[in-house]
C-alpha positions, -999 to 999 in steps of 0.1 A, spaced: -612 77 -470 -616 104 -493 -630 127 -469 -603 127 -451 -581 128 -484 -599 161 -489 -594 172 -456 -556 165 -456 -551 179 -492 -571 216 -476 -546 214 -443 -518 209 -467 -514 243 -473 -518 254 -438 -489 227 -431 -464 241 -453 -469 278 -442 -461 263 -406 -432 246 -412 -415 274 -433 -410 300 -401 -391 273 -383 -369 269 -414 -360 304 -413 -352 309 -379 -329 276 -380 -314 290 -411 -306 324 -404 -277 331 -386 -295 360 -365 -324 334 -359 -305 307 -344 -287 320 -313 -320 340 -311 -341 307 -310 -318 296 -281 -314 321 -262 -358 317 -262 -355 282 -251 -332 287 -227 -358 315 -212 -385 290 -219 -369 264 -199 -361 291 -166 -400 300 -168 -413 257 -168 -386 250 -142 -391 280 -121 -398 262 -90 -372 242 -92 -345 268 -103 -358 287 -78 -334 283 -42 -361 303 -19 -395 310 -15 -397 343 -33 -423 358 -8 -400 349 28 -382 375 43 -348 356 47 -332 359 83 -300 352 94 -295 342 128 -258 347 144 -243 344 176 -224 376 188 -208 390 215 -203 421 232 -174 429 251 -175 448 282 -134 455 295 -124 483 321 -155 495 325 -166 504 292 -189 485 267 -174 478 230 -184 473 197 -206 439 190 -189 413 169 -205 382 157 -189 355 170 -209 325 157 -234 312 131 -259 300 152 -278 312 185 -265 318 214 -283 314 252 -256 320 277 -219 330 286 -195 326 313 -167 346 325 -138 321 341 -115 349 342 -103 384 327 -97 369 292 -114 338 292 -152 328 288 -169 302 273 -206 306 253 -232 281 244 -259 280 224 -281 265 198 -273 226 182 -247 223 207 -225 252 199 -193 259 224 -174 285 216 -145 297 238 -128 330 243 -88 327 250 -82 365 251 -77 369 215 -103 353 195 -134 332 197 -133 295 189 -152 268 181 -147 236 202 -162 201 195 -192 195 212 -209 159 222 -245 171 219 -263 185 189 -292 199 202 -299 235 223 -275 244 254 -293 267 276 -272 277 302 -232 276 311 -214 279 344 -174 273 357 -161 268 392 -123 270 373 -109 267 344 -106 230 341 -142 226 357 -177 239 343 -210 222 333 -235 232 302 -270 222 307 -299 226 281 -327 210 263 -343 168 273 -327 171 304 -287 173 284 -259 179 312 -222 181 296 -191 184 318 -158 196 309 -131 184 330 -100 210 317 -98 189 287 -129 183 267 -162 184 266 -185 149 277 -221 142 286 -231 130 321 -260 113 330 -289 134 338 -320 120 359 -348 141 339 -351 149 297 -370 180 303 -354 214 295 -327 227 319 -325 260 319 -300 272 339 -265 262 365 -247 273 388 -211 254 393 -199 271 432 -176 241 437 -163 209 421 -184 188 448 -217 212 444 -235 229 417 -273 234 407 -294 229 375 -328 243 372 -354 235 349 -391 234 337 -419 227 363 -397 233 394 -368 207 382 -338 211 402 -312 190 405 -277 190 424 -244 178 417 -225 160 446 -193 160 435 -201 119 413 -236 124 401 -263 144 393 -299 138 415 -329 155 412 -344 172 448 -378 180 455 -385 214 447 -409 239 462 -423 250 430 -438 234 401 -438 271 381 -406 267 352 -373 285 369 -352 299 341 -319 312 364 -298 303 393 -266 320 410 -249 307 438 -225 327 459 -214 302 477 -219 258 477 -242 270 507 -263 304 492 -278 311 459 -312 324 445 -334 307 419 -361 325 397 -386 318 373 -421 320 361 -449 341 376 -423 364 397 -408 330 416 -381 336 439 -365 309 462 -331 313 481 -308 283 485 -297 289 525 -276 258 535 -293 224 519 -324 240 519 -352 259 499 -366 291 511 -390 314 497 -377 348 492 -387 377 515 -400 412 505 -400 446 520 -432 457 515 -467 439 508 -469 451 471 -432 441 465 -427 416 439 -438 407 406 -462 377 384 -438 386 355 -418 353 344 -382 363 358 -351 356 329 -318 365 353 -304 372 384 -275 383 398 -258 387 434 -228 404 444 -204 391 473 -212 417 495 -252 402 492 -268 423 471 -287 419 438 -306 424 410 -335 397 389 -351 409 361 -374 397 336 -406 403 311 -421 438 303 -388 457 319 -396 440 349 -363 449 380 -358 438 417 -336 445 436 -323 423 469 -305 444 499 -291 413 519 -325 408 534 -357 416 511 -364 416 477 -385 454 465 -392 465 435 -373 492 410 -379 516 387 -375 504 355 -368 529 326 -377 496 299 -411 481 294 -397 455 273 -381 422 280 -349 419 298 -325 391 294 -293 394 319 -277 413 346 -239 415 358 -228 431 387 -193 451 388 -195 468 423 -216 488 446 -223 515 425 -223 499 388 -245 464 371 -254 462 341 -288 446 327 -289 438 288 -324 426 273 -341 426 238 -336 449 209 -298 461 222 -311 472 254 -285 479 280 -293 496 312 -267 511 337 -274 510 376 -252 542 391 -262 532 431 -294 548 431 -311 541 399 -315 526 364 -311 543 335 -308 538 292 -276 531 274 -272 544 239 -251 522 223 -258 515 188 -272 477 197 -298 461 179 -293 426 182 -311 412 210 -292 400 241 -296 362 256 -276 367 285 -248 387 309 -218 378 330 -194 405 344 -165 394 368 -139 412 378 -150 444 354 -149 418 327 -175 401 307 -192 398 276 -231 404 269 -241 378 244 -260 388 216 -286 363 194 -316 375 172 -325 364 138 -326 397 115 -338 400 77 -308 398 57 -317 432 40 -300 442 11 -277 418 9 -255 420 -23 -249 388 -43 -231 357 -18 -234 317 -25 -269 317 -6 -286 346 -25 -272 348 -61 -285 380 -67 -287 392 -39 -318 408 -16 -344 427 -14 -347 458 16 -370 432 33 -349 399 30 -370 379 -5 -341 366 -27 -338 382 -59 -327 353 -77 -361 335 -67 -380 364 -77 -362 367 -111 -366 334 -120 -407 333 -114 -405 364 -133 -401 350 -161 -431 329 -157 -451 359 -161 -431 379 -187 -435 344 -210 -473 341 -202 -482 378 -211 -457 377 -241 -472 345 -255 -510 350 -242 -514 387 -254 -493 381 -290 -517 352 -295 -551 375 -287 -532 402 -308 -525 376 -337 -560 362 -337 -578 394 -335 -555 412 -361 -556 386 -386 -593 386 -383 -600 423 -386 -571 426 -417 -589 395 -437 -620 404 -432 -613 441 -441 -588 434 -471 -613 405 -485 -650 426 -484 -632 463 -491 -654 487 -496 -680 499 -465 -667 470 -441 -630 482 -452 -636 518 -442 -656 511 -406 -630 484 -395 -599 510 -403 -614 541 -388 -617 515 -356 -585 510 -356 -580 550 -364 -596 551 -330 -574 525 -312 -546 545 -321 -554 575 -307 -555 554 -270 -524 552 -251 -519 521 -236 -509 534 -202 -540 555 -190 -559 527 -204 -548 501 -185 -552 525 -152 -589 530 -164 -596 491 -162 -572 483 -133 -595 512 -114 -622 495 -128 -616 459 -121 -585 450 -99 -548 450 -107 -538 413 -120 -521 395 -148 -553 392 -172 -563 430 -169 -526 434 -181 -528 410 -205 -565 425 -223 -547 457 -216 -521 451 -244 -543 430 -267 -571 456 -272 -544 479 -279 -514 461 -303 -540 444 -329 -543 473 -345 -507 472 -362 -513 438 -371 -550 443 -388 -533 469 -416 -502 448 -423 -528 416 -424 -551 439 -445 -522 448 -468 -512 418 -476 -549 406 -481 -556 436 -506 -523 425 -527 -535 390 -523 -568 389 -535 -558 405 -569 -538 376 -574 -549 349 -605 -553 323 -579 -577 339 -562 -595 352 -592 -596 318 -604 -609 304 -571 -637 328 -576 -642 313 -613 -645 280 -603 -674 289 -578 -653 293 -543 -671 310 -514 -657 338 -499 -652 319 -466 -629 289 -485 -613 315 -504 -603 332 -469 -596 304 -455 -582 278 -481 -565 301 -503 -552 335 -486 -549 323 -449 -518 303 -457 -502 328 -479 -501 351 -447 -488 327 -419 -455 338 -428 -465 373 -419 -485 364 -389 -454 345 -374 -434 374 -380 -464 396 -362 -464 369 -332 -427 375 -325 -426 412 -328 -461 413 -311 -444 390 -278 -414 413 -279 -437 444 -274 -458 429 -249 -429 418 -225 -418 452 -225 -454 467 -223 -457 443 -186 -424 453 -177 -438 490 -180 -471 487 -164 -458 466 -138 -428 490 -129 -459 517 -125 -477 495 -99 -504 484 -121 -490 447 -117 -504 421 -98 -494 424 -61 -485 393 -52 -477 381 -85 -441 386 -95 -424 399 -131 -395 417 -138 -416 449 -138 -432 442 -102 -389 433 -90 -382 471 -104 -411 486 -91 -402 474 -61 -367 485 -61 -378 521 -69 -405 522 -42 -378 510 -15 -356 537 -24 -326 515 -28 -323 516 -64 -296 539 -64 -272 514 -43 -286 481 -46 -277 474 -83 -279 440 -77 -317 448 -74 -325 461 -111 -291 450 -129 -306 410 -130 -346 419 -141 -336 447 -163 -307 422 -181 -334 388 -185 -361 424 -197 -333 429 -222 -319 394 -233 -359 380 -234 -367 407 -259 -331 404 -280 -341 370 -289 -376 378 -300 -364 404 -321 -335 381 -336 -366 356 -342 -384 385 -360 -354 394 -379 -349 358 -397 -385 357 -401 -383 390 -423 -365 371 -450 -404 347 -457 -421 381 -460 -396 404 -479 -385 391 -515 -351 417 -513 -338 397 -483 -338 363 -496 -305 369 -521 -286 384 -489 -290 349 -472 -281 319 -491 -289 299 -466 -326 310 -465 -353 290 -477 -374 301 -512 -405 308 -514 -428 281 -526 
């Protein structure tokens, strides 16, 4: 028991020095907001994950439905129409269409405007078709068939649940769904029934001219014409007509001639008779074709494409597309190609979904800030507490011996200020690798140095002091006199060393890391910046460097505010100014 009497009564000291800082902080009325502010950025760095509303390494996409128009012959400007994908469209008439897409979606175009309408189904529509106005069917993923009968929308019972992919509606007694391995079923004017098929490769289109002629394509360059109740494989001109590319569309005209395209920029063309192959000034995916006469069609396909057919041959469009097309349907000289493509939401200013906006390759900002200050708090507290311990150490010792170990620790740290912390850091990033700890050593070989002479300082006024002499008297060792008797007399001071030393250090990673000596995939507020400068969007995104450069600002505010009250334990002049301050004891 009175060992650990002992023990207590030597940890007194150290006890009371501890508790004094805190005292000051709370009492000052600098301190306080400034101790709050630190919490508050204390709490944002522990709950970072949480806080956090993305992953702050996904490119965020946005994927829209749109539309574009094509009236009188001329394409116009694409609009988005929708917030979620969209697979196909269907012209009824000049100024009315219907689209479908993904989870269900049905809009409908009255001439004016786009609107949603209430759907049965929730999941992926595929393909839409009308006979009239007040009769159409929508087909799409487990086999879903959905009728509309001029009034609303309903499901009909389907005799498969695999995927349908496409429909064709030439009457109100006859239409055709087509499917995934060689599904097709027919609609008798009551129910649907599947019939055997001649294929089991997936067919992705079908267009019927008439209840008695249409064309089905799909996978592997599969072609099969409809001819009155039966299934007949298509006809080519030539032996080395025809394709194994996976076919998307096709299209025939009433006077019987047509177009089916499909992967790598893959065209056929159909003369009443034989299928041959075309020219094809694309090597990428195509999507959908529309036919306006003789001499015009249209084929849309991935990436904005749009090619024009002028009676002889196909040729590029220019039109400022770059959302991919799904699908095509032109009647009449009227039709829309419909547009759906997830994009990175680039640069994005600040909306409900991204608070601070985002980045030029789609990372939320807000996500990035907030594990920021993760690493801005580790390397403030981690390197003050390496440039506390090694300062205090290095300004004992060399206040306590004086003399020859005096002189060789100081003209050390004569020498650590003559290296700039900058070209030293590049020296050990080049030597090691860039990463938090090679930041962190960075600072903390380099900031001790202020701390060992105002440690020292106060150790060469301390050790003059009757105390100490009287330790020495009464047969103390130098290491209890270090540690017993002047340690605790400079807490106060180291305190007021850690706070200014975490306030340097945020600002020193902040610096480093904005000159790309940060850890790659490691975010701070420096790394954000850097970033923002490398991207070239500085200049216009504010929303980029206003939010890293303001929690930069605010983090180091409320260290120095800290520092500030702290001033009042270590200089006797401020303690009048501040009634409110705790005395020295």
């Amino acid at each position: 028991m009175a060992q650990k009497s002992n023990r207590w009564k030597q940890l007194q000291p150290y006890f009371q020095s501890m508790k004094a800082p805190f005292k000051a902080i709370w009492a000052d009325p600098l301190g306080r907001p400034g101790s709050i502010l630190f919490i508050l950025i204390l709490f944002v760095a522990i709950f970072a994950p949480v806080l956090a509303t993305h992953d702050p390494h996904v490119m965020n996409e946005n994927i829209e439905g749109t539309a574009a128009p094509f009236v009188d012959g001329e394409w116009q400007r694409m609009s988005v129409i929708g917030d979620r994908p969209l697979n196909s469209t269907a012209v009824i008439s000049p100024g009315e269409s219907y689209s479908v897409g993904r989870e269900g979606i049905i809009l409908h175009f009255d001439g004016d405007e786009w609107v949603e309408k209430e759907s049965p189904v929730d999941i992926s529509l595929q393909s839409v078709d009308f006979f009239s106005p007040e009769f159409g069917f929508a087909v799409g993923e487990k086999g879903t068939i959905i009728l509309f009968d001029g009034q609303a929308w309903q499901q009909v019972d389907s005799p498969v649940e695999i995927m349908l992919k496409g429909v064709a509606v030439p009457a109100e007694d006859m239409a055709l769904a087509v499917g995934e391995e060689g599904t097709i079923l027919q609609w008798d004017g009551s129910s649907w029934t599947r019939l055997e098929s001649p294929t089991e490769r997936d067919l992705n289109a079908v267009f019927m001219t008439s209840p008695d002629s249409g064309v089905l394509v799909g996978g592997r360059g599969t072609i099969i014409h409809y001819e009155e109740g039966e299934f007949v494989n298509a006809s080519f001109r030539t032996m080395l007509d025809g394709t194994f590319r996976d076919l998307n569309a096709v299209a025939i005209s009433p006077e019987g001639f047509g177009f089916t395209t499909g992967q790598r920029g893959e065209i056929l063309g159909f003369d009443g008779e034989d299928w041959f192959n075309m020219s094809s000034p694309e090597s990428r995916e195509l999507t959908g074709v529309g036919i306006v006469d003789a001499d015009k069609a249209y084929i849309v396909g991935i990436r904005g494409i749009v090619l024009e057919y002028d009676g002889e041959a196909w040729s590029r469009m220019d039109l400022g597309y770059r959302r991919s097309f799904r699908g095509l349907d032109i009647s009449e000289g009227y039709g829309f190609g419909i547009g759906t493509d997830p994009y990175i939401n680039e640069l994005s200013p600040p909306t409900r979904d991204h608070l601070f906006g985002t980045t030029h390759l789609g990372r939320d900002i807000w996500s990035q800030v907030m594990y920021g200050s993760r690493t801005a708090l580790i390397v403030g507290i981690v390197t003050a507490l390496l440039v506390n311990i090694i300062g205090v150490v290095i300004g004992l010792v060399s206040g306590y011996f004086r003399g020859r170990v005096d002189n060789i620790l100081m003209r050390i740290v004569d020498i650590m200020y003559g290296l700039p912390l900058e070209p030293f850091a590049i020296i050990l990033v080049l030597i090691f690798r860039p990463s938090l700890w090679i930041i962190i050593l960075a600072i903390g070989l380099l900031t001790w140095r202020t701390n060992a002479r105002i440690i020292r300082s106060q150790v060469l006024s301390l050790v003059e002091r009757p105390f100490i002499k009287a330790a020495r008297v009464a047969g103390a060792g130098d290491l209890r006199i270090i540690l017993v008797h002047i340690a605790p007399n400079i807490l106060p001071l180291a305190f007021l060393q850690l706070a200014v030393a975490i306030g340097y250090a945020i600002t020193a990673e902040a610096t480093l890391s904005f000159l790309g000596l940060g850890p790659p995939r490691l975010y701070s507020w420096g790394t954000i910046l850097h970033a923002a400068r490398l991207s070239g969007a500085w200049r216009t995104a504010w929303w980029w460097i206003i939010p890293p450069g303001v929690f930069i600002s605010l983090t180091v505010v409320s260290v120095f505010l800290i520092s500030r009250s702290l001033e009042v334990l270590t200089n006797p002049r401020l303690r009048g100014g501040n009634t409110r301050a705790p005395g020295s004891k």
